[in-house]
Backbone as XML, in Angstrom:
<?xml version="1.0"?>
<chain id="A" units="angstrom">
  <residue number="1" name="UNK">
    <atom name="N" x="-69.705" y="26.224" z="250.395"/>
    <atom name="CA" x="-70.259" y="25.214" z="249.514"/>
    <atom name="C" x="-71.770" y="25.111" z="249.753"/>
  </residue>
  <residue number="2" name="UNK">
    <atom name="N" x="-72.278" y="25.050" z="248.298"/>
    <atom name="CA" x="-73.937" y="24.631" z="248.771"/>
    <atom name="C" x="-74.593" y="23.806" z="247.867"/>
  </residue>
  <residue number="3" name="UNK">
    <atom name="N" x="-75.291" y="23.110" z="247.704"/>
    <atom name="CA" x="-75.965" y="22.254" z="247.084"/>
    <atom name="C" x="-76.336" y="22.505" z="245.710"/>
  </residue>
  <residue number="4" name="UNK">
    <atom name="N" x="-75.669" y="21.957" z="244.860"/>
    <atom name="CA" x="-76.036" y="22.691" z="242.942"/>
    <atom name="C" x="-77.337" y="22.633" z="243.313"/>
  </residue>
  <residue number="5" name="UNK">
    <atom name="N" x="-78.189" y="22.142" z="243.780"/>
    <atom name="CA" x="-79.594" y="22.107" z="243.817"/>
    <atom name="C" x="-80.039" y="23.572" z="243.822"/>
  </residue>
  <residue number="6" name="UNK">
    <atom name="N" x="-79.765" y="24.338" z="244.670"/>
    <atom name="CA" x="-79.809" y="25.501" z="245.166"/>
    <atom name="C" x="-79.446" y="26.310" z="243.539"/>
  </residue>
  <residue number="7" name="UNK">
    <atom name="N" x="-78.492" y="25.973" z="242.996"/>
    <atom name="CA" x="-77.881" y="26.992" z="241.557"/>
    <atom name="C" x="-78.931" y="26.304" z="240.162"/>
  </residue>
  <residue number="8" name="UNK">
    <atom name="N" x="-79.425" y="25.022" z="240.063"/>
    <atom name="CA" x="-80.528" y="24.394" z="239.351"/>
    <atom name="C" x="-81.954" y="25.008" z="239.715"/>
  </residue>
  <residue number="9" name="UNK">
    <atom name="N" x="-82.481" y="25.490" z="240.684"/>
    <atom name="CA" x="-83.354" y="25.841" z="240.884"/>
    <atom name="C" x="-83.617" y="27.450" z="240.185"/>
  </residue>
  <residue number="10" name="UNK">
    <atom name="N" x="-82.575" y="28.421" z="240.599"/>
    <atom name="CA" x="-82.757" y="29.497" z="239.684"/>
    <atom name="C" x="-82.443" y="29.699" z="237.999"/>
  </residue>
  <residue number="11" name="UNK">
    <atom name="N" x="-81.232" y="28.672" z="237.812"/>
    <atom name="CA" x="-81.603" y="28.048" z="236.270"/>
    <atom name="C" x="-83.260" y="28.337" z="236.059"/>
  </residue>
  <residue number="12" name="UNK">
    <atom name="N" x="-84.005" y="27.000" z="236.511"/>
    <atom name="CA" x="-84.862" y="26.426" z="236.124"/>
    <atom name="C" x="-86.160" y="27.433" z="236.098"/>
  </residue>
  <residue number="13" name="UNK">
    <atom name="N" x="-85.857" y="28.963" z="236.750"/>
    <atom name="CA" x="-86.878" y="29.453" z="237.212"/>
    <atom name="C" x="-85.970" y="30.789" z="235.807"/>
  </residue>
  <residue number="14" name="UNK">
    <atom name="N" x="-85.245" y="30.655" z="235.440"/>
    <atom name="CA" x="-85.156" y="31.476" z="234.288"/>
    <atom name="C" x="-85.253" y="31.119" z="232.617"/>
  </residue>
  <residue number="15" name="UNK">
    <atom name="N" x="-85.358" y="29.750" z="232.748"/>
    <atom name="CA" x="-85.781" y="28.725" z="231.714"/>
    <atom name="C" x="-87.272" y="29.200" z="231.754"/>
  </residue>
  <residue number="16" name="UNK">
    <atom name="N" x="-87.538" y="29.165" z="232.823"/>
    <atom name="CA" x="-89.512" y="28.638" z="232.703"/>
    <atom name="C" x="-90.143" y="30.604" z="232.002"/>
  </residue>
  <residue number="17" name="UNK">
    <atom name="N" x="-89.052" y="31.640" z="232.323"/>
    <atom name="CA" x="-89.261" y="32.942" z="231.966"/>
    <atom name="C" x="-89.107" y="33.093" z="230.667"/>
  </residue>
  <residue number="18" name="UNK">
    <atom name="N" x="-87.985" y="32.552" z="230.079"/>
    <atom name="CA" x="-87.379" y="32.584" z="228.280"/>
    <atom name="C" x="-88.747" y="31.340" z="227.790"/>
  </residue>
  <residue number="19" name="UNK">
    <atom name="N" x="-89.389" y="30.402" z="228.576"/>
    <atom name="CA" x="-90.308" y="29.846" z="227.397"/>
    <atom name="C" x="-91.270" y="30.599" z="227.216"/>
  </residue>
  <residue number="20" name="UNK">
    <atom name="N" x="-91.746" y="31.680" z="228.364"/>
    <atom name="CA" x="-92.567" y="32.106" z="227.842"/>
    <atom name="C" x="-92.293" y="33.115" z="226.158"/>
  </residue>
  <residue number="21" name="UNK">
    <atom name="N" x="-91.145" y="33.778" z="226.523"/>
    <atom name="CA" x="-91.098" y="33.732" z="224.510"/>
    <atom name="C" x="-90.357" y="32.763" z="223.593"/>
  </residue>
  <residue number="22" name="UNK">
    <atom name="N" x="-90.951" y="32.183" z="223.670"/>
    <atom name="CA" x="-90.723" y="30.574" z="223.073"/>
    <atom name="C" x="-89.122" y="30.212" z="222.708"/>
  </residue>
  <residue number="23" name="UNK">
    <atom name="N" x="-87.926" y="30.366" z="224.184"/>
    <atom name="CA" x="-87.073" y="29.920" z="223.666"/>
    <atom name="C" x="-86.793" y="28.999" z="224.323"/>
  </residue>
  <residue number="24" name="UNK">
    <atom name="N" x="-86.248" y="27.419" z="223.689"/>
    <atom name="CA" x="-85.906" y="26.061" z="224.300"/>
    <atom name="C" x="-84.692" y="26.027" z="225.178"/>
  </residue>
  <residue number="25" name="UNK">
    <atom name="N" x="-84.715" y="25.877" z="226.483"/>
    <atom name="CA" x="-83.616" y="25.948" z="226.794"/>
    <atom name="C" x="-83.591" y="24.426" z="227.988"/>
  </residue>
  <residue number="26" name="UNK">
    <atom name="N" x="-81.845" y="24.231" z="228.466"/>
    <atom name="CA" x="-82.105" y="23.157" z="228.976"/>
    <atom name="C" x="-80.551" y="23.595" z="230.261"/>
  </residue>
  <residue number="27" name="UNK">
    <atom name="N" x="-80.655" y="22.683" z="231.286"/>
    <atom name="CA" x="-79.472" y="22.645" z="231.787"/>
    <atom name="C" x="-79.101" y="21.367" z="232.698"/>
  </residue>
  <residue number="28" name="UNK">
    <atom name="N" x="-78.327" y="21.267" z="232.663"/>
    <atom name="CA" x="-77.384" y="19.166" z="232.655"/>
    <atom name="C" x="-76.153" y="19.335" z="233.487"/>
  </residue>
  <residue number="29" name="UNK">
    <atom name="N" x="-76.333" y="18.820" z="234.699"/>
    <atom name="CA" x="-74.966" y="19.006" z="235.507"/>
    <atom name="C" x="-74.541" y="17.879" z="236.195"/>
  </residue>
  <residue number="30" name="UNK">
    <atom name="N" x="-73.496" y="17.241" z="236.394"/>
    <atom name="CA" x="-73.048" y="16.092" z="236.843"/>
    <atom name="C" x="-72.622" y="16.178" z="238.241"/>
  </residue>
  <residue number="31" name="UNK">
    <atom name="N" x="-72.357" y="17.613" z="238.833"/>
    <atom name="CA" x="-72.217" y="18.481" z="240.243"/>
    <atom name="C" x="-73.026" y="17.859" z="241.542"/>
  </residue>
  <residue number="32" name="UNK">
    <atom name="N" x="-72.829" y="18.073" z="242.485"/>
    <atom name="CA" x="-73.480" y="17.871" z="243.587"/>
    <atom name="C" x="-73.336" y="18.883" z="244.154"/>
  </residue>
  <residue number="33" name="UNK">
    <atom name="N" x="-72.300" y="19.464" z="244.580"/>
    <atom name="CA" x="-71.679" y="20.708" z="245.661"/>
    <atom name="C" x="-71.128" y="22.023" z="244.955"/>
  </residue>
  <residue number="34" name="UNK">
    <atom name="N" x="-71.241" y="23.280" z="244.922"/>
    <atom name="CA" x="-70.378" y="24.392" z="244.384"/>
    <atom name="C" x="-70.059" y="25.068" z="245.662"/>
  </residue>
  <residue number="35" name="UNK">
    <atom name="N" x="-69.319" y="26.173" z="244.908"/>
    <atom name="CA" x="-68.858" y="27.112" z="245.129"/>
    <atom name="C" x="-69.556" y="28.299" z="244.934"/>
  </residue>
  <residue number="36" name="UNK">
    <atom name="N" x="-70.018" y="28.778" z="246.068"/>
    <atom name="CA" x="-70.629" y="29.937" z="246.189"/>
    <atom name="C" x="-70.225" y="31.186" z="245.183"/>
  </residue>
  <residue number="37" name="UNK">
    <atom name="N" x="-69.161" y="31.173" z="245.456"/>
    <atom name="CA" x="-68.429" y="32.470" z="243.992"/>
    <atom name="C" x="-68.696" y="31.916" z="242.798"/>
  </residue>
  <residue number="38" name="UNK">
    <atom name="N" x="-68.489" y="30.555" z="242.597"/>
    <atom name="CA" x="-68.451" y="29.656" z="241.111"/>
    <atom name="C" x="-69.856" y="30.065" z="241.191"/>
  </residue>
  <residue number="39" name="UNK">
    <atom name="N" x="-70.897" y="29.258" z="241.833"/>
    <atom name="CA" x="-72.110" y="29.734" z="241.275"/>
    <atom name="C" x="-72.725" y="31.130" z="240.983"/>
  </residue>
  <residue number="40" name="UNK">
    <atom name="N" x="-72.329" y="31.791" z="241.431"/>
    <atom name="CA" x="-72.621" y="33.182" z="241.026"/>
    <atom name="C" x="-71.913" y="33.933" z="239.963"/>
  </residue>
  <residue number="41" name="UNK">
    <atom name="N" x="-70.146" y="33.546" z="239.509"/>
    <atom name="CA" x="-70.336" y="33.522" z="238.743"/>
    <atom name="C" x="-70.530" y="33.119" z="237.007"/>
  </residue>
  <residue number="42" name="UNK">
    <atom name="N" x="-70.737" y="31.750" z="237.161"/>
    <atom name="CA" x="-71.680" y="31.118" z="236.181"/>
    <atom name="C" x="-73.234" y="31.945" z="236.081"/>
  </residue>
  <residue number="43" name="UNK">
    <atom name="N" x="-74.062" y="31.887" z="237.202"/>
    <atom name="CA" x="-75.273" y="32.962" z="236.405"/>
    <atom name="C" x="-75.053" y="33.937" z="235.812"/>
  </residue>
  <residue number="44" name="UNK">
    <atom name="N" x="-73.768" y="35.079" z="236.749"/>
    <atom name="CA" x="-73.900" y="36.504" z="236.166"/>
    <atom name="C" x="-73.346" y="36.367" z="234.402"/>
  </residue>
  <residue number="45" name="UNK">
    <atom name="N" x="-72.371" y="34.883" z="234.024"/>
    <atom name="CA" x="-72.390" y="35.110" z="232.719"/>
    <atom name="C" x="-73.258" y="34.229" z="231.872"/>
  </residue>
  <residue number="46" name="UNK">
    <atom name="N" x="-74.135" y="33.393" z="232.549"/>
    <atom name="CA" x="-75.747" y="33.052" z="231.735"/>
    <atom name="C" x="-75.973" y="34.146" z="231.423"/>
  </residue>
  <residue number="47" name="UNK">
    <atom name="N" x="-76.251" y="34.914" z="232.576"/>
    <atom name="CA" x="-77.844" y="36.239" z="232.350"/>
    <atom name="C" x="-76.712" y="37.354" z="231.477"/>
  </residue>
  <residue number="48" name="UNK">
    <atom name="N" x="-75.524" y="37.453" z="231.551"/>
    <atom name="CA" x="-74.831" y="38.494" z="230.309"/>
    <atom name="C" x="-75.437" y="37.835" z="228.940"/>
  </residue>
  <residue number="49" name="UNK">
    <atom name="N" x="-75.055" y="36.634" z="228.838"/>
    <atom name="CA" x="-75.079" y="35.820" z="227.657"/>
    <atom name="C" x="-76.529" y="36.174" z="226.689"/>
  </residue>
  <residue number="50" name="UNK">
    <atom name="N" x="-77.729" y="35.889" z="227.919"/>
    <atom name="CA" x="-79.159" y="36.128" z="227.854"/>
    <atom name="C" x="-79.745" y="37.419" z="227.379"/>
  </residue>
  <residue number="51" name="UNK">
    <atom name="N" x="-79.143" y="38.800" z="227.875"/>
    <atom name="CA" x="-79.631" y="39.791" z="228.100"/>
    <atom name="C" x="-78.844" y="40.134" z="226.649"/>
  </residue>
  <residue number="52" name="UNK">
    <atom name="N" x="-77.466" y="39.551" z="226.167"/>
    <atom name="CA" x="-76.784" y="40.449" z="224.836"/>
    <atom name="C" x="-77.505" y="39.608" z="223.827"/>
  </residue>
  <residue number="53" name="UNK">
    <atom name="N" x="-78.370" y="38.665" z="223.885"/>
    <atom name="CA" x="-78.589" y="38.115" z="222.761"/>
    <atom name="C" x="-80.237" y="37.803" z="222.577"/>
  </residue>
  <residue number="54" name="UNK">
    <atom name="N" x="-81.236" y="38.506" z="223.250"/>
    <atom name="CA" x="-82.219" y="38.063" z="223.631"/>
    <atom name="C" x="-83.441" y="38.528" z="222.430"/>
  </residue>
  <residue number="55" name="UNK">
    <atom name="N" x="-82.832" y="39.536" z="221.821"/>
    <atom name="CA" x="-83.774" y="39.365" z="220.925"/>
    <atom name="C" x="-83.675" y="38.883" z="219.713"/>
  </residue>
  <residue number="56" name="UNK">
    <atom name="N" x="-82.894" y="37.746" z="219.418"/>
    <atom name="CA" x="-82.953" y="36.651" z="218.619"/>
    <atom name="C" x="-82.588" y="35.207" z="219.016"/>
  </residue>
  <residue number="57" name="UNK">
    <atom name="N" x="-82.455" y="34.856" z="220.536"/>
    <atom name="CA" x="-82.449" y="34.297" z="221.298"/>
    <atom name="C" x="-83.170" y="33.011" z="220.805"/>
  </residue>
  <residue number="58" name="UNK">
    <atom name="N" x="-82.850" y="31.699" z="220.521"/>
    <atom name="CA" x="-84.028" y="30.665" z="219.819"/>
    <atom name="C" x="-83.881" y="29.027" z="221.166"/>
  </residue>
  <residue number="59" name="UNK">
    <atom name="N" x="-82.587" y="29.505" z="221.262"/>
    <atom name="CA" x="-82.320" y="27.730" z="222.226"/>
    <atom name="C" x="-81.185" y="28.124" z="222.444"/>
  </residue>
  <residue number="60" name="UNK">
    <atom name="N" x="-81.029" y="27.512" z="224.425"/>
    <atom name="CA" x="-79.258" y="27.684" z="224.548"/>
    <atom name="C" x="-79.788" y="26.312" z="225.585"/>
  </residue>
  <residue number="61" name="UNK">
    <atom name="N" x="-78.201" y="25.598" z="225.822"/>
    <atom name="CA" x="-77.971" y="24.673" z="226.995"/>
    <atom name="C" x="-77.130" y="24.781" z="227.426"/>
  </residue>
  <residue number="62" name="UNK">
    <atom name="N" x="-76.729" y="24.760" z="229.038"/>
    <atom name="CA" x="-76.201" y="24.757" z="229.678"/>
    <atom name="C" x="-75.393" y="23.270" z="230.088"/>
  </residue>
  <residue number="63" name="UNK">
    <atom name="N" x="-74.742" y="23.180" z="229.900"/>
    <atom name="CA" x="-74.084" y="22.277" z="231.045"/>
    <atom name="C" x="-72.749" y="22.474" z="232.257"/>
  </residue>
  <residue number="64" name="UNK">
    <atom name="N" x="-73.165" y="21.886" z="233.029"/>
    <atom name="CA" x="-71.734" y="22.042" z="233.988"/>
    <atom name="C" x="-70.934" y="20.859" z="234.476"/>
  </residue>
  <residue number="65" name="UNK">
    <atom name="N" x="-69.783" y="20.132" z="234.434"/>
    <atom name="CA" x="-69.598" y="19.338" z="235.081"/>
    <atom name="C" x="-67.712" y="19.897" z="235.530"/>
  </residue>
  <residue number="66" name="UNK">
    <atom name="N" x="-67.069" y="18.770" z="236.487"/>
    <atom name="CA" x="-65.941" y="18.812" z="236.792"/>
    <atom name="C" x="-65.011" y="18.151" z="236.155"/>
  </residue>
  <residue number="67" name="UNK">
    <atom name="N" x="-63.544" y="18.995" z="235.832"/>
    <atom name="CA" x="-62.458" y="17.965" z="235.005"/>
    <atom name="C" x="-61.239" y="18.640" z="236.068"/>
  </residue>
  <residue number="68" name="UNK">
    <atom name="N" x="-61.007" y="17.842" z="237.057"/>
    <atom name="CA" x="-59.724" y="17.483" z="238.254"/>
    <atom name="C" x="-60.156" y="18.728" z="238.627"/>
  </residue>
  <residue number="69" name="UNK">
    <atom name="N" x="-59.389" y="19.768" z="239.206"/>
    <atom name="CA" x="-59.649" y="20.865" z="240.608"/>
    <atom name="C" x="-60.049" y="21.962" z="239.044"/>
  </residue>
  <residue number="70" name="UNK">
    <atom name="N" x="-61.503" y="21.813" z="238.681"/>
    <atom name="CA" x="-62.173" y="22.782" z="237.664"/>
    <atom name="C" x="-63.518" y="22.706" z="237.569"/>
  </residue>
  <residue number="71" name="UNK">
    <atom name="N" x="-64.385" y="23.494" z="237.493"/>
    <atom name="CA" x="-65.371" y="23.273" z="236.926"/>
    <atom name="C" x="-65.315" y="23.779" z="235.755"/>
  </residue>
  <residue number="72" name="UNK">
    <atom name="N" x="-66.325" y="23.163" z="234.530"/>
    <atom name="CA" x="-66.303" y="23.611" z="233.214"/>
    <atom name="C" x="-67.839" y="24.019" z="233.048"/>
  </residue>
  <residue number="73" name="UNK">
    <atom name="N" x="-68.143" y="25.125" z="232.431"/>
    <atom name="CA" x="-69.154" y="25.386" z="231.842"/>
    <atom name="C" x="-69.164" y="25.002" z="230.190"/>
  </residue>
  <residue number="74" name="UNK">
    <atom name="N" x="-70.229" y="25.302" z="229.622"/>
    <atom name="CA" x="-70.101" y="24.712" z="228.153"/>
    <atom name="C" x="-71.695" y="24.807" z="227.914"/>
  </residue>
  <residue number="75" name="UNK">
    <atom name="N" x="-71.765" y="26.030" z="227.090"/>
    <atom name="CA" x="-73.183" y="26.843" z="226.918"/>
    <atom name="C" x="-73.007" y="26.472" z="225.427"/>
  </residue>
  <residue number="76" name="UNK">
    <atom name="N" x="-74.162" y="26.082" z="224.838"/>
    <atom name="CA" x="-74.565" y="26.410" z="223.105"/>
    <atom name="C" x="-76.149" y="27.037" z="223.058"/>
  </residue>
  <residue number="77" name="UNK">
    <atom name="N" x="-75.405" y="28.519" z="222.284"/>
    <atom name="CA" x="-76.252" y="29.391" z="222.159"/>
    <atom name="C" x="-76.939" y="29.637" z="220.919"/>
  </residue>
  <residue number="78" name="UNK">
    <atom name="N" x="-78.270" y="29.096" z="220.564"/>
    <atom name="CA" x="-78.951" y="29.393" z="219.183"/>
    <atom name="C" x="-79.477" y="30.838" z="219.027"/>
  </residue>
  <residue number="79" name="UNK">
    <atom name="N" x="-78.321" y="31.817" z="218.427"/>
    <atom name="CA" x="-78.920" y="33.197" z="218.303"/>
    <atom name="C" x="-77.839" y="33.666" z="216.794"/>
  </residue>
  <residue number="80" name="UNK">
    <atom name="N" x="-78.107" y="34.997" z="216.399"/>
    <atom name="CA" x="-77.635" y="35.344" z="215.653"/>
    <atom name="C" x="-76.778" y="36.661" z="215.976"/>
  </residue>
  <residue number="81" name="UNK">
    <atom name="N" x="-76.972" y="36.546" z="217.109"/>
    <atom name="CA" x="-75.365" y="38.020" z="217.784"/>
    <atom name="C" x="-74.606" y="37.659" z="218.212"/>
  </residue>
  <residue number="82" name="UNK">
    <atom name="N" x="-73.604" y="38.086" z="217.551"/>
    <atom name="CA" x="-72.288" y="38.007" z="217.667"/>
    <atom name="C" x="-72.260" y="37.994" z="219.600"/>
  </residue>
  <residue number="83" name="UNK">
    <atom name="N" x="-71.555" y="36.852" z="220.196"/>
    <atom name="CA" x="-71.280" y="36.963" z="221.725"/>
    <atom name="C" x="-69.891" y="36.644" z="222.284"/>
  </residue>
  <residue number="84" name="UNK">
    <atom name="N" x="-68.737" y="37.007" z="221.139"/>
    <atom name="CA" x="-67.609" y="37.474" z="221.485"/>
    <atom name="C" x="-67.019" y="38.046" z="222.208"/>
  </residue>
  <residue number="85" name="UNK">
    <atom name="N" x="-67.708" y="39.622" z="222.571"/>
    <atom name="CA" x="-67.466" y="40.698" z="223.276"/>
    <atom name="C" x="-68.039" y="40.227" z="224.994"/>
  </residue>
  <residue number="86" name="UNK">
    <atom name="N" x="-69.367" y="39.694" z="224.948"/>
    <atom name="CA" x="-69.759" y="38.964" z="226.079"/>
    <atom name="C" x="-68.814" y="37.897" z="226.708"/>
  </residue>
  <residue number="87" name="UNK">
    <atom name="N" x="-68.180" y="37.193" z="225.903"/>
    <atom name="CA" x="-67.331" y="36.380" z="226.625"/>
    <atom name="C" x="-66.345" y="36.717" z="226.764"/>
  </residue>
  <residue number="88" name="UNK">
    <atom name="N" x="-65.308" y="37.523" z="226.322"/>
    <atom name="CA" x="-64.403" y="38.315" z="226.558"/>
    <atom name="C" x="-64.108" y="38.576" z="227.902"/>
  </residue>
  <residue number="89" name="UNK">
    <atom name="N" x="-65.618" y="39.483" z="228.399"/>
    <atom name="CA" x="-65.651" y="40.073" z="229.576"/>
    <atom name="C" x="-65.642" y="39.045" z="230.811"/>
  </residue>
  <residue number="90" name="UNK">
    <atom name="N" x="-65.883" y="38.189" z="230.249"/>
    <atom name="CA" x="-66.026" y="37.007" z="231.238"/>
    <atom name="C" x="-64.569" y="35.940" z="231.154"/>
  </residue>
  <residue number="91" name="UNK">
    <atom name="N" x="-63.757" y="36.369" z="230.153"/>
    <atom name="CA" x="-62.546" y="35.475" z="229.683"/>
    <atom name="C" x="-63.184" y="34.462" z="229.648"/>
  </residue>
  <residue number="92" name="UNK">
    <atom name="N" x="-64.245" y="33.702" z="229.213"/>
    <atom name="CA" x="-64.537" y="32.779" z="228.348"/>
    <atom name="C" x="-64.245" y="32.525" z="226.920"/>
  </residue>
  <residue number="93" name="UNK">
    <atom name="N" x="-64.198" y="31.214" z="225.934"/>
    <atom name="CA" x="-64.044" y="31.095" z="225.254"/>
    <atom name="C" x="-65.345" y="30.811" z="224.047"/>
  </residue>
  <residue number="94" name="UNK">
    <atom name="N" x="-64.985" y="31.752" z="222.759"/>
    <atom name="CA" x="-66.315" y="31.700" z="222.461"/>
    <atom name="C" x="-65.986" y="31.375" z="220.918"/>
  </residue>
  <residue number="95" name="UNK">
    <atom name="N" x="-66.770" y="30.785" z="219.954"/>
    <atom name="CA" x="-66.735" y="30.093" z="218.704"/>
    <atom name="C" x="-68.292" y="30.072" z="217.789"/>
  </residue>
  <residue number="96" name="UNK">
    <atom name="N" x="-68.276" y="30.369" z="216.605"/>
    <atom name="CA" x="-69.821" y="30.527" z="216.004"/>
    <atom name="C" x="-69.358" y="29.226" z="215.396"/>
  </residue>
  <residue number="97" name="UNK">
    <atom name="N" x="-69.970" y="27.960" z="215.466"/>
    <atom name="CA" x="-70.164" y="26.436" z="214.651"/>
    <atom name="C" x="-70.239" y="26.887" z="213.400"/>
  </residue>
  <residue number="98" name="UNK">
    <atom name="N" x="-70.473" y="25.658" z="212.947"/>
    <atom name="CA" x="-70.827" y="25.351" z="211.020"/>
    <atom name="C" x="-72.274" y="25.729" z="211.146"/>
  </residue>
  <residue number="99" name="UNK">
    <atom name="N" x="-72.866" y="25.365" z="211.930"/>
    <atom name="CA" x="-74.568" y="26.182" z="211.458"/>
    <atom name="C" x="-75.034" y="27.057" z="212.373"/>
  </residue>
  <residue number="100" name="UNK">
    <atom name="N" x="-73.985" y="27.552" z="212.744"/>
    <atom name="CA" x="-74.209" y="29.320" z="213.583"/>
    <atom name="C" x="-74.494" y="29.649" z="214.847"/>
  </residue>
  <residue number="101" name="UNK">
    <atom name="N" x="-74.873" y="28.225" z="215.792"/>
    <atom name="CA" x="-74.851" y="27.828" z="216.662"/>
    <atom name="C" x="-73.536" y="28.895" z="217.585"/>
  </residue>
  <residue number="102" name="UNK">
    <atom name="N" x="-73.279" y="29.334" z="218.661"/>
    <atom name="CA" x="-72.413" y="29.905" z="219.644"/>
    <atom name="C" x="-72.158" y="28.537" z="220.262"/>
  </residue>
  <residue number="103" name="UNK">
    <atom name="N" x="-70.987" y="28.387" z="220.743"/>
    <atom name="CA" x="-70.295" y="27.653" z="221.777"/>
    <atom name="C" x="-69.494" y="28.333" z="222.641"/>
  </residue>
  <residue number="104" name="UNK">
    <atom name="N" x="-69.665" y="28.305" z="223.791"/>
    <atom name="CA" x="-68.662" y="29.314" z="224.648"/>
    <atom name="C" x="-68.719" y="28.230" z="226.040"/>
  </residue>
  <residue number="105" name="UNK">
    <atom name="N" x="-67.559" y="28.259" z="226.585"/>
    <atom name="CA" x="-66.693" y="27.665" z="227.402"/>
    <atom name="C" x="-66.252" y="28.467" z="228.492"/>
  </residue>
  <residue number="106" name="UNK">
    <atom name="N" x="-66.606" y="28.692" z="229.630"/>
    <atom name="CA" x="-65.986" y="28.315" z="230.511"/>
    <atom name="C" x="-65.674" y="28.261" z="231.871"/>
  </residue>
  <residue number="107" name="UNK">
    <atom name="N" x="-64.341" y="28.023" z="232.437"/>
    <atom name="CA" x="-63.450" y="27.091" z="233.134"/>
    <atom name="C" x="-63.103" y="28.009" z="234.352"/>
  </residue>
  <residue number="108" name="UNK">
    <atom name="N" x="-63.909" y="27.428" z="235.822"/>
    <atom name="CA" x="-63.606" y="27.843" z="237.038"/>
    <atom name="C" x="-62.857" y="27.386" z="237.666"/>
  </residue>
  <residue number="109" name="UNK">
    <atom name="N" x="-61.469" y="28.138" z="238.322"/>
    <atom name="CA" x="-60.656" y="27.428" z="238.947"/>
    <atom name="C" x="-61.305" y="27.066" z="240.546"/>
  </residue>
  <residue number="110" name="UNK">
    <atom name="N" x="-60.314" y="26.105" z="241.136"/>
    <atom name="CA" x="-60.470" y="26.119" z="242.487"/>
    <atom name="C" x="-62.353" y="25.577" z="242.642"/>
  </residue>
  <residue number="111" name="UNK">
    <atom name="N" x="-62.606" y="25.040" z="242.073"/>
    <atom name="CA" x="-64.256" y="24.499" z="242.192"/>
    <atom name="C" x="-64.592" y="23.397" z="242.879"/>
  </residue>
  <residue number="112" name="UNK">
    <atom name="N" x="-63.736" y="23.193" z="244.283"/>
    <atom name="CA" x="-63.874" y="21.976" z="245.004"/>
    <atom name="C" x="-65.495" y="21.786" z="245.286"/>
  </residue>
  <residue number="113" name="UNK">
    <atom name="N" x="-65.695" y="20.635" z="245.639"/>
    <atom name="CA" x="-66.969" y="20.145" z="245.969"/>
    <atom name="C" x="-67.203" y="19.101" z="247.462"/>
  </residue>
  <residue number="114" name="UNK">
    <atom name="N" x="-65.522" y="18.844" z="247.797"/>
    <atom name="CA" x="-65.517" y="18.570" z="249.135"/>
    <atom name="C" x="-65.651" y="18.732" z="250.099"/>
  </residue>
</chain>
């Protein structure tokens, strides 16, 4: 276990890289403690997410919080590629909204914080 602080900080240092080509991004977590595997892999499927969609890439947010022995991710991605196949690989769940927006979901087992 280590301090989300520690998993917010490299967020925040790949946010500050995507503004430089002007994309809005944000991330919101209700966490205190992870999981070393959980946090790693939540980035490796940010930076999939990032890298399949980056050159139409406009705004994504992150959030993370806990629902009973889970953590949930819950990304909305403003791009225009298809990121189906990306979440797949990740068995996440993925959905294009009414205004084209990506929503993809998801759900780490075993994500104690005690």
């Amino acid at each position: 276990m280590f301090p989300i602080r520690e998993l917010e900080l490299c967020f925040r240092e790949t946010i500050r890289s995507l503004e430089w080509n002007h994309v809005e991004a944000a991330f919101v977590t209700s966490l205190d403690e992870i999981r070393s595997e959980d946090a790693m892999q939540i980035y490796d499927f940010l930076e999939a997410v990032i890298e399949e969609s980056l050159e139409d890439l406009s705004a994504f947010t992150l959030n993370l919080k806990r629902r009973d022995e889970e953590i949930l991710m819950s990304l909305s991605v403003e791009c225009k590629t298809n990121l189906q196949k990306v979440a797949g690989r990740y068995q996440a769940y993925a959905e294009q909204d009414f205004d084209g927006a990506w929503l993809l979901s998801l759900v780490l087992k075993g994500g104690h914080d005690e």
